[in-house]
N, C-alpha and C positions, 0 to 999 in steps of 0.2 A: 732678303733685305728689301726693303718697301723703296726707298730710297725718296727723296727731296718733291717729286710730283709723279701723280695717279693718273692712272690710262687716257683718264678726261682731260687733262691739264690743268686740273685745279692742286694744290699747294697739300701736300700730305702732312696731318699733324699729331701730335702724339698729347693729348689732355693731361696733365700732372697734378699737383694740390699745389704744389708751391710752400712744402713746408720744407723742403730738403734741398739742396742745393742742385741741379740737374743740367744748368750751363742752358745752349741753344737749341745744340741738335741731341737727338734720343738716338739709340745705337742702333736703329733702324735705317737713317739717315734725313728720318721727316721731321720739324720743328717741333719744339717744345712748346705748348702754351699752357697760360692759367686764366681761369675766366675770371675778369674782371672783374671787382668788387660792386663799382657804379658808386659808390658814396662820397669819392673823392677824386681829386684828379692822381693819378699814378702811374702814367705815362706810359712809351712804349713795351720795356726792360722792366718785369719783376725780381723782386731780389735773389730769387732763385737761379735768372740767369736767362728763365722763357721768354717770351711774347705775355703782355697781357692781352684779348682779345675779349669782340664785348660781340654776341652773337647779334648781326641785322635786324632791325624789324621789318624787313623785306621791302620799306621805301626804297626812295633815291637818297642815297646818304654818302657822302665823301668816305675817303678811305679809313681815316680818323676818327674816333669817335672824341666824344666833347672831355672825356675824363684822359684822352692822349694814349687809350689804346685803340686795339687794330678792330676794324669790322668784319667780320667775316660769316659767309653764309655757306650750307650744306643744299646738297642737290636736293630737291631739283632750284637751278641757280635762276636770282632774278637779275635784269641789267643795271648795274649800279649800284649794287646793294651790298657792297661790300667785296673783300678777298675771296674767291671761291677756292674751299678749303675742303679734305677727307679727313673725316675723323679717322686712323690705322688703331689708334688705341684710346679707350678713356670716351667720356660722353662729353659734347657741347649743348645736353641738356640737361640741365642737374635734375637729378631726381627720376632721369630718362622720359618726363613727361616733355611739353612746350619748352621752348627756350625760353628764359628769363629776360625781358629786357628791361637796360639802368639807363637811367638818367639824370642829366643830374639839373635841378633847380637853380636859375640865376635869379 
């Protein structure tokens, strides 16, 4: 069991799709997340039950990102650049390349 945070003390999480119902925590004991779409705002709570989170672009960036999910960055961590987070299962890079980062246009 992985359990809720990694050796490092960053926030252990489990990547999901977000088409099935899956609640908070994954039966590991680390969060559930879905990456963020970036097109709209949709806040902390995907309907599935996870975190949405929107991967850092390694600025200084508040813990919030502008569409109301979470920031979060993968080692190696920078200061301020969001929740440091281990991915235990599933990618926080779609495609396994770069991270995608959203924003959104006011």
């Amino acid at each position: 069991m992985s359990g809720l945070y990694a050796a490092d003390g960053s926030i252990n999480v489990t990547v999901v799709s977000g088409n099935v119902y899956t609640g908070l925590y994954a039966a590991d004991g680390s969060y559930n997340v879905v990456l963020s779409p970036g097109t709209s705002y949709v806040g902390l709570y995907a309907p599935c039950g996870a975190y949405y989170v929107t991967v850092s672009p390694g600025t200084l960036v508040p813990i919030q990102a502008p569409d109301g999910s979470m920031y979060v960055q993968q080692s190696p961590y920078t200061v301020d650049s969001g929740q440091k987070v281990t991915a235990v299962s599933g990618s926080l890079t779609p495609g396994g390349g770069t991270p995608i980062q959203w924003y959104l246009v006011y």
